[in-house]
N, C-alpha and C positions, 0 to 999 in steps of 0.2 A: 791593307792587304786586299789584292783584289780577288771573284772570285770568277772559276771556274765558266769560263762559256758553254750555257749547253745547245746543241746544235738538233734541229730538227730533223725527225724519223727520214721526211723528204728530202735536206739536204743532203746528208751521210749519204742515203740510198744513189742517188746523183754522184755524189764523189764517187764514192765506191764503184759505180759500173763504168764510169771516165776510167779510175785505175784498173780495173779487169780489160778494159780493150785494149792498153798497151802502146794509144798513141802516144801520151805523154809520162812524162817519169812523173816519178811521188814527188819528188823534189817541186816538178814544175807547177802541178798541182796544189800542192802546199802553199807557193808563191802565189800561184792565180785566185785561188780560194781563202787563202788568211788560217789556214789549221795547218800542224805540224805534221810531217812526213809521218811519224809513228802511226798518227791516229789515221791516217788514211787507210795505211796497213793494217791496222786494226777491223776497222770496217770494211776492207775488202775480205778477209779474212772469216768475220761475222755474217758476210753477204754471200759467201762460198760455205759455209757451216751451214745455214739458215736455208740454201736455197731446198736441197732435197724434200724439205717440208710440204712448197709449196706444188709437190706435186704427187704427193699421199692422197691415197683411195680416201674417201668417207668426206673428204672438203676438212672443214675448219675440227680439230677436235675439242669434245665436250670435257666441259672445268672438269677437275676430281672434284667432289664435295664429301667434304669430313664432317660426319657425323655428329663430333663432339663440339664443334666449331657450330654447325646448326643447332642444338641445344641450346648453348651458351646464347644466340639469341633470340633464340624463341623464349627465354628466360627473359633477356631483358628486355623484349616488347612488351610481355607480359608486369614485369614492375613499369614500363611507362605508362600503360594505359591503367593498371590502376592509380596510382598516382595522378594521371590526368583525371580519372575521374573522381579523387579524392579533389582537386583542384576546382573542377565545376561546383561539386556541390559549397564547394566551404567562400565562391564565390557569387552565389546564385544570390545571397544578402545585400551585396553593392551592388548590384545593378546589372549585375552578367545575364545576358540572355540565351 
């Protein structure tokens, strides 16, 4: 079973503006580049959705950060470093410096 090619953000981005200008069909594309007609249309499609973004007031937007998600690891840093330092002491006997 073989599995799925995946293709670089770079190369899609390349197809994709090849099929937005219209010189050549999906088909030829397809042929010249080794991916199926669909997925071209796909990513032209992705690259005409995507584009209005790049051109929003503010530049890049900032993550959401969920609260309950920040807990959750401020929690378990907190068991690693005790734990770590449960670990120093109970190796300080063998030779740990």
């Amino acid at each position: 079973m073989s599995k799925r090619e995946q293709h670089a953000p770079v190369f899609k981005a390349k197809v994709s503006l090849k099929a937005l200008k219209g010189e050549e069909t999906a088909a030829e594309l397809a042929s010249r580049f080794g991916v199926h007609s669909t997925m071209i249309h796909q990513w032209k499609r992705a690259l005409l959705d995507g584009a209005s973004g790049v051109f929003e007031r503010g530049g890049r937007k900032t993550p959401e950060i969920d609260d309950e998600q920040v807990k959750d690891l401020n929690a378990k840093v907190g068991k690693l470093a005790v734990a770590n330092s449960f670990l120093e002491r109970k190796l300080k006997p063998w030779g740990k410096k």
